[in-house]
C-alpha positions as CSV (number, residue, x, y, z in Angstrom):
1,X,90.0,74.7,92.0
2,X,90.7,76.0,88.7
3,X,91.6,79.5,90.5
4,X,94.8,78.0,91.4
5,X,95.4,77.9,88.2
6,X,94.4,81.8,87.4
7,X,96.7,82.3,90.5
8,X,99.8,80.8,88.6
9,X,99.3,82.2,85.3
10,X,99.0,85.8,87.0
11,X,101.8,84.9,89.5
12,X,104.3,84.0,85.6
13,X,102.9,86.9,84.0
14,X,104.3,89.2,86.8
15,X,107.5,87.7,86.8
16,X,107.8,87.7,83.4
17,X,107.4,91.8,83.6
18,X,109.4,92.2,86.6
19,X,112.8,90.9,84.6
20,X,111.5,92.5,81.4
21,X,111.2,95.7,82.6
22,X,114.3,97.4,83.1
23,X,115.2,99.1,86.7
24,X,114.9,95.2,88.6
25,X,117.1,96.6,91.1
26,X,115.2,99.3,92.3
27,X,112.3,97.3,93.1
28,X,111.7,93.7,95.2
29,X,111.5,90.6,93.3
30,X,108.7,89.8,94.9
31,X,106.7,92.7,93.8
32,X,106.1,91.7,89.9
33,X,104.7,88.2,90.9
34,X,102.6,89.0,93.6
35,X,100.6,92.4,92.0
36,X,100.4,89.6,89.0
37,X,98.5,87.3,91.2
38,X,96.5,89.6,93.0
39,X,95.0,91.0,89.5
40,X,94.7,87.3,88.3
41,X,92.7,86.6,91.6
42,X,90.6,90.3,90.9
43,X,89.9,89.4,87.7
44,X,88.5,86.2,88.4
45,X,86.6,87.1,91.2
46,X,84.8,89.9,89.4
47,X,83.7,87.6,86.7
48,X,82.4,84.7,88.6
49,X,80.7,86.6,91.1
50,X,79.1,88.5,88.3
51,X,77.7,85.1,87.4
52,X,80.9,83.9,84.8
53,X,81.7,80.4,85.2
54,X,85.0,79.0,84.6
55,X,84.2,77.5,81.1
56,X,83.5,81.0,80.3
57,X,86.3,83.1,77.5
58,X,85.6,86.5,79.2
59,X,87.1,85.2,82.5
60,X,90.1,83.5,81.0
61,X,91.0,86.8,79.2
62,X,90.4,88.8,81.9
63,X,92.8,86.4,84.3
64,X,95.5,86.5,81.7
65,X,95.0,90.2,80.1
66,X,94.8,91.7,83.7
67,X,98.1,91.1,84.6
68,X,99.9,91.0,81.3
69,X,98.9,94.7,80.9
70,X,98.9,96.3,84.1
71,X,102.0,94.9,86.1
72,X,104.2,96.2,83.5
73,X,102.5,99.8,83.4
74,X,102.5,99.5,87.2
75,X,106.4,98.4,87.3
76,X,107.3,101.3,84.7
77,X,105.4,104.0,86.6
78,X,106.6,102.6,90.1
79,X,110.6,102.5,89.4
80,X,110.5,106.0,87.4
81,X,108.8,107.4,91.0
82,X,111.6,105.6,92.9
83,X,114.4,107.0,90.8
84,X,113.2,110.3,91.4
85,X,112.3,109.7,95.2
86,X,116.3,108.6,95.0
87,X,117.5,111.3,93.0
88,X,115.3,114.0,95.2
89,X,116.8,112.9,98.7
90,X,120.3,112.9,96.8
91,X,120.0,116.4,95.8
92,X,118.6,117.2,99.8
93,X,121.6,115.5,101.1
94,X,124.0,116.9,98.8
95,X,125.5,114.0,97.9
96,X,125.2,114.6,94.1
């Protein structure tokens, strides 16, 4: 049960990027929390199945230093391609 647990801290640790990295309207709300969660849940998974238990540091700081590093990385490289998709069909259309 204590997955739940890396679940939420992942799921907070992606929301917590998504409104501190700028661009928030270029990108779902939903995207931030969820990558967040899914990296928590990775992280975990790796470590127990590679015999970790939950009393163990390595898989706390892998559940919490997953997401805190990568979902903002992922967020900043993910809105910079989307302004430039937006700006690309702009130029195509010849709206600006």
């Amino acid at each position: 049960m204590l997955i739940v647990l890396a679940l939420v801290i992942g799921a907070t640790l992606g929301a917590a990027a998504h409104f501190a990295v700028s661009g928030r309207d270029l990108r779902g709300a939903a995207l931030g929390p969820l990558s967040g969660t899914a990296l928590g849940a990775l992280g975990w998974m790796i470590l127990t199945w590679a015999g970790q238990g939950p009393d163990s540091l390595w898989t706390w700081l892998a559940t919490i230093l997953l997401p805190a590093i990568v979902v903002p990385i992922a967020l900043v490289l993910l809105t910079r391609a989307r302004v430039a998709h937006d700006e690309r069909t702009r130029r195509e259309l010849g709206i600006a």
